[in-house]
C-alpha positions in Angstrom: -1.2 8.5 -3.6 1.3 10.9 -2.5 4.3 11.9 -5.2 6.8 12.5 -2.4 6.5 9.4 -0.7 7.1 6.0 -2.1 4.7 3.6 -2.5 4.8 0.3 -1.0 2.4 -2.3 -1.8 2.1 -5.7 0.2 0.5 -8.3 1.4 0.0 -9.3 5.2 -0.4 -12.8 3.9 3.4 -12.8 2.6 6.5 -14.1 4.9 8.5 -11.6 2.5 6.4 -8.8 3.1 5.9 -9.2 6.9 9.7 -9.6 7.0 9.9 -6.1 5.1 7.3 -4.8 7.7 9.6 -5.6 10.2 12.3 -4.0 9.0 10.9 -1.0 8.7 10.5 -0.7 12.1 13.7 -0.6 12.9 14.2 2.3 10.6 11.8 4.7 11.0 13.5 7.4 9.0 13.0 5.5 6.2 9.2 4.2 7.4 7.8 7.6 7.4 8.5 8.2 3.5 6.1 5.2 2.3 2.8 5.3 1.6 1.6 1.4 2.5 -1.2 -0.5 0.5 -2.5 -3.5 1.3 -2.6 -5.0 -2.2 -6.3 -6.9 -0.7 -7.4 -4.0 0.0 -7.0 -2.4 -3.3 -9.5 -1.6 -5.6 -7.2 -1.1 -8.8 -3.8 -3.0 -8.6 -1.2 -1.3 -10.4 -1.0 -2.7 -13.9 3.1 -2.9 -13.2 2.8 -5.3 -9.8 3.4 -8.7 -10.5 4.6 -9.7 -7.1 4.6 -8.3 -3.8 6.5 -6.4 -1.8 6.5 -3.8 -4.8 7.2 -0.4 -4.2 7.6 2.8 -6.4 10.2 5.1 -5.2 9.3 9.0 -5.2 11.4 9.1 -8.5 9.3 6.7 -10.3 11.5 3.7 -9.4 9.3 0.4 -9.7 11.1 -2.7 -7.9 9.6 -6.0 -6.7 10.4 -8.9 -4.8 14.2 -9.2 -3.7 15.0 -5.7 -5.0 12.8 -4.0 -2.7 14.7 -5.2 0.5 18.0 -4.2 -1.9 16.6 -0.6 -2.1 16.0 -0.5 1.8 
């Protein structure tokens, strides 16, 4: 993972995380900062995700759920 982007982890099976998807979209300035993982996908969840979206900002930042859609 890449220390100056953030790190978004989701799940396409989420209505909260396709909704972030979305939004992202419409803000691609934003968009091409995270680093997306498909939490499935992962081999080694990050012991701090208990809920997805999560995503760790490139200052170390660790938000989840409703806070994430705050930060964007």
């Amino acid at each position: 993972m890449n220390n100056q982007n953030h790190v978004l982890i989701y799940s396409r099976y989420c209505e909260y995380c396709n909704e972030l998807i979305e939004k992202l979209k419409d803000t691609p300035s934003i968009a091409k900062t995270i680093e997306a993982h498909e939490i499935d996908k992962l081999k080694n969840v990050p012991v701090w995700v208990k809920k997805v979206p999560a995503i760790m900002t490139n200052t170390g930042e660790k938000l989840q759920g409703t806070p994430v859609f705050r930060w964007l």
